[in-house]
C-alpha positions in Angstrom: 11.7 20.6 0.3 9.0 21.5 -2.2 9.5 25.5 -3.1 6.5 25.8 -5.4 2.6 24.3 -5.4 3.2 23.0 -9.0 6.6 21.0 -7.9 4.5 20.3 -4.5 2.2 18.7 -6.6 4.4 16.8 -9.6 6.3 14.8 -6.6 3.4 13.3 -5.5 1.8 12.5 -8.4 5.4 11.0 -9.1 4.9 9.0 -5.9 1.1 8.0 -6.9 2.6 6.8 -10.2 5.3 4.7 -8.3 2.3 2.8 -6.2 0.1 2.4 -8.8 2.8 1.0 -10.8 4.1 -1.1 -8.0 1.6 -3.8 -8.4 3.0 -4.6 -11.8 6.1 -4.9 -10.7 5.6 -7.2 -7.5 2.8 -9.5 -10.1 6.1 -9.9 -12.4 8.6 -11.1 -9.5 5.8 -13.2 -8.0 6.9 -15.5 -11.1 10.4 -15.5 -10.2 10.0 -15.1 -5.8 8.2 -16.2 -2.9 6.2 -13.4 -1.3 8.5 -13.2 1.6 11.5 -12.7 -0.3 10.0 -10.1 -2.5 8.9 -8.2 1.2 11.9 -8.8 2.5 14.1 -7.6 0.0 12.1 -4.2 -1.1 12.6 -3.9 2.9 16.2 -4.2 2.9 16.8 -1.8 -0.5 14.0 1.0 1.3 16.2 0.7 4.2 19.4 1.4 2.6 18.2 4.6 0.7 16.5 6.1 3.7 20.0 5.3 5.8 21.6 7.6 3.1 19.3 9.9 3.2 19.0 10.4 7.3 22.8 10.9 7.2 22.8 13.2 4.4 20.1 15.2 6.2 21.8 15.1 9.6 19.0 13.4 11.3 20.1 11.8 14.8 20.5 8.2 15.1 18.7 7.8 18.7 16.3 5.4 20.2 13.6 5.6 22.7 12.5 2.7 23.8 8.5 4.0 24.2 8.4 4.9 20.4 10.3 1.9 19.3 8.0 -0.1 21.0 5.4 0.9 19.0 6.6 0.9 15.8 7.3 -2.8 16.5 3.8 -3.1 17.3 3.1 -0.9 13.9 5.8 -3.3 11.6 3.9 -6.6 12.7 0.8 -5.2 11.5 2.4 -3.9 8.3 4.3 -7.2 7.8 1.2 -9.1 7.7 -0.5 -6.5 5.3 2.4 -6.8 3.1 2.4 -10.5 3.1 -1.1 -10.8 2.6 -1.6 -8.8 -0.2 1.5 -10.1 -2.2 0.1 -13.5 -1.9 -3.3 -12.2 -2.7 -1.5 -10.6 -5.7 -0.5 -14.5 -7.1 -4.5 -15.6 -7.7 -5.9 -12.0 -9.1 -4.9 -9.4 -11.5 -3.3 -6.4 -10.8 -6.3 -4.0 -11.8 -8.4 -5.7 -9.5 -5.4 -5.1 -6.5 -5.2 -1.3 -7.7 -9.2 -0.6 -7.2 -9.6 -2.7 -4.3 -6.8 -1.5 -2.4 -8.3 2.0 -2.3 -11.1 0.8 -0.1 -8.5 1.1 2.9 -10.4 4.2 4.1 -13.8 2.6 3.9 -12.2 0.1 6.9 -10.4 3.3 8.8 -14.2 4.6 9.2 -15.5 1.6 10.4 -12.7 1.4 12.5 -12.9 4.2 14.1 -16.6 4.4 14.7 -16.2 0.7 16.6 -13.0 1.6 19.0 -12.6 5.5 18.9 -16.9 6.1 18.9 -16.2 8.5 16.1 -19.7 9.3 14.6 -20.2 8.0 10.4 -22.6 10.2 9.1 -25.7 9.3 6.7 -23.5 10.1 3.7 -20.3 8.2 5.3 -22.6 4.9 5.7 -24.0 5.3 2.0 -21.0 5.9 0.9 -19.3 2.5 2.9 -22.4 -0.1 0.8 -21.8 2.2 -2.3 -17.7 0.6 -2.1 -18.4 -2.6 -1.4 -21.3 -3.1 -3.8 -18.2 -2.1 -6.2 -16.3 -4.7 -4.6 -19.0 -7.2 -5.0 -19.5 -6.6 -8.6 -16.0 -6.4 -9.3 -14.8 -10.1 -7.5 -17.7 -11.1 -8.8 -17.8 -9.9 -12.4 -21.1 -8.7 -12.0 -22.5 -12.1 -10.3 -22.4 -12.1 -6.7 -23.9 -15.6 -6.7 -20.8 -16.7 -8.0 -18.1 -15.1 -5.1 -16.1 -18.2 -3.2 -13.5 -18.3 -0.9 -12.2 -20.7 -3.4 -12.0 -19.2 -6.8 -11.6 -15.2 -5.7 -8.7 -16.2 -2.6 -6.9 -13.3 -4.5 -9.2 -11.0 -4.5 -10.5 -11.6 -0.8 -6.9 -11.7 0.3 -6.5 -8.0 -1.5 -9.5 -6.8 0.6 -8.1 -8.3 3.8 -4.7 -6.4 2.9 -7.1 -3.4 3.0 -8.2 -3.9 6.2 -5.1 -4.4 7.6 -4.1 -1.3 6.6 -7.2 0.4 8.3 -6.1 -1.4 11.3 -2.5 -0.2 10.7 -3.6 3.2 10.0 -6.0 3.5 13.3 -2.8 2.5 15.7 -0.4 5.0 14.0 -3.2 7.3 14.5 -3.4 6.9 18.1 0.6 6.2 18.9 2.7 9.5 19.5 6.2 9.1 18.0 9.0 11.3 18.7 10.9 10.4 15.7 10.8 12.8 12.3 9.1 11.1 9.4 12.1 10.4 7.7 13.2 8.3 10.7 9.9 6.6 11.9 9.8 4.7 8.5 13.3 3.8 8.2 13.0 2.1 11.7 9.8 0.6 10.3 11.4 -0.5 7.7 14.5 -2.0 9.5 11.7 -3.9 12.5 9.7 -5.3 9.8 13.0 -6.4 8.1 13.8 -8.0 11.2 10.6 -10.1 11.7 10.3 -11.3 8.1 14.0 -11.9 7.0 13.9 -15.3 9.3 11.6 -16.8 7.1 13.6 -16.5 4.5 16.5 -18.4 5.9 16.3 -21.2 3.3 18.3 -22.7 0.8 15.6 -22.1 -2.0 15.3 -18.8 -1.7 18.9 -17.7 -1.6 19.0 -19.6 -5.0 16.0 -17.5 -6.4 17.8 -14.1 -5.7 20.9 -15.4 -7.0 19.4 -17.0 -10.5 16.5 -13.4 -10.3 16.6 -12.6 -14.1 17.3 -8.7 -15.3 13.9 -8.2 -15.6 13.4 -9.3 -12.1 16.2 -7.2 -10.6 14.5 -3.7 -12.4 11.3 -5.1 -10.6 13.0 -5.5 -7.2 15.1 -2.0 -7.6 11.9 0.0 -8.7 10.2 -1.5 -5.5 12.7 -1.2 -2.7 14.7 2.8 -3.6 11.7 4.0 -5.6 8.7 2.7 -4.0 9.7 2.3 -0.7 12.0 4.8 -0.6 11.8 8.0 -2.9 8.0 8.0 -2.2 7.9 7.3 1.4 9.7 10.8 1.4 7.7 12.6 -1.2 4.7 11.5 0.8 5.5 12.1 4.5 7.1 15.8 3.3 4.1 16.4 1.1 1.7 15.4 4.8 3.9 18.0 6.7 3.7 20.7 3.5 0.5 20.3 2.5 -3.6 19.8 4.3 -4.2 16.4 4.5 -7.0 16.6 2.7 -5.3 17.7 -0.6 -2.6 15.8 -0.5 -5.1 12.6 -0.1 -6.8 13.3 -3.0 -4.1 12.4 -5.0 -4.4 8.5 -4.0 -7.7 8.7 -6.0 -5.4 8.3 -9.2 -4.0 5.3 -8.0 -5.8 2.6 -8.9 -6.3 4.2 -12.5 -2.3 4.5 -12.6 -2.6 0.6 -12.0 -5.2 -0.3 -14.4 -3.6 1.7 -17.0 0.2 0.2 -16.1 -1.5 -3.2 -16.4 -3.2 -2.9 -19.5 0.6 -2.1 -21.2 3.1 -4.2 -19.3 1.6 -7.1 -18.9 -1.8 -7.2 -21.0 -4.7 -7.1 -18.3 -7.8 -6.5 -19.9 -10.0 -3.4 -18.7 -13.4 -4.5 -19.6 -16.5 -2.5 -19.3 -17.5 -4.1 -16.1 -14.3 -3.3 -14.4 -14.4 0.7 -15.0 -17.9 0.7 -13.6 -17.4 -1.3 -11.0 -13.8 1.0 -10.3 -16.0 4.0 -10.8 -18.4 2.6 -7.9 -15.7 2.1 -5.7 -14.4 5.1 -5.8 -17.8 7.3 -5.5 -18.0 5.1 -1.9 -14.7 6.3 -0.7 -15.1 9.6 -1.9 -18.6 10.2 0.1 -16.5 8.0 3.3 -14.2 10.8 2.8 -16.6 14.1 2.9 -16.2 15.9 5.6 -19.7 17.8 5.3 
């Protein structure tokens, strides 16, 4: 798919620039939607592009009941990390979702040294209190004292969204799926569809995607083909194409896409405190992220 390093390397930044951005987007629909419908209808757009996609690419339409098994198992947990950090995303600001989202790998180490035994180094464990001494100062804008469940719910929801995703990525880890990449996310995409969708069966929000203002629809479009879809595929091609390793790097820009996205559509400030604390943050997953 990608025929040169430099084009390797624009598409995912492209992608990077989607998922930073994507916070904005889902912070301005949370005015206008319920959490659950926003989910459920970036699911149902993702879907659609990756259907065209699969048959434009010939890919085969079978199941196998082991691997869809799993991925049901995978969509719960992703449903959940969705959910959460949406509704996180109506009490905080999207800066502080971008920088403390990117603590995910902080809880795939810890994850994996409590159920897979894998060893976390000196510089691993530094690195872990280094992040969330970030986290601390940035939920608690520099006064820890001052951190409640009450008055940063956002913010603690975020961080639990995090997690999740550890937990996510530790069971896709240890699955084996027999699908391409292409297809494992469009089936993800179509179980956690199916398990959300239910809830919203209501008369309330029917009428909130009918009445969705223009503004709202470019929101909900750039979310469910461009987000979810158009980057799902620049990512899992850039995976097979590229070393982990390199293409991972590139989620480092993320939260600075966010912060800077924030700052011009919807007038976040970036104060002093929040760089540092950003800057902290992303030291800890760095060293969490050393290999020697």
């Amino acid at each position: 798919m990608f025929k040169s390093k430099n084009s390797r390397y624009s598409l995912i930044m492209l992608a990077i620039i989607f998922w930073g951005t994507s916070f904005i987007a889902t912070k301005t629909l949370l005015d206008e939607l319920t959490p659950e419908t926003i989910i459920s209808l970036r699911l149902i757009l993702g879907s659609m592009l990756l259907t065209i996609l699969a048959f434009l690419t010939k890919n085969k339409f079978t199941v196998k009941l082991k691997s869809h098994v799993y991925i049901f198992v995978l969509a719960l947990i992703a449903v959940f990390h969705l959910w959460i950090q949406v509704t996180g995303l109506k009490f905080t600001t999207a800066s502080n979702t971008g920088w403390i989202i990117g603590t995910a790998p902080i809880f795939m180490a810890m994850l994996a040294a409590i159920f897979f035994k894998e060893k976390v180094k000196l510089l691993q464990a530094g690195g872990i209190l280094i992040a969330m001494f970030g986290v601390l100062l940035l939920i608690g804008k520099g006064n820890f004292q001052s951190i409640s469940l009450i008055e940063n719910k956002g913010d603690l929801m975020v961080l639990a969204s995090a997690f999740t995703w550890g937990v996510y990525s530790m069971v896709n880890k240890k699955i084996s799926l027999s699908y391409s990449p292409l297809m494992t996310i469009l089936y993800l995409f179509l179980m956690m569809a199916i398990i959300i969708i239910p809830f919203n069966v209501n008369e309330n929000s029917v009428n909130s995607v009918i009445h969705l203002s223009a503004v709202g629809w470019i929101s909900i479009l750039f979310l469910g083909l461009l987000c979810s879809g158009v980057a799902y595929v620049i990512w899992a091609q850039a995976l097979r194409d590229l070393e982990s390793a390199k293409a991972g790097a590139f989620l480092y820009f993320e939260p600075i896409v966010t912060v800077a996205a924030a700052w011009f559509f919807l007038n976040e400030s970036i104060t002093v405190l929040m760089i540092v604390s950003g800057i902290i943050i992303t030291i800890g997953v760095l060293l969490v992220n050393k290999e020697n």
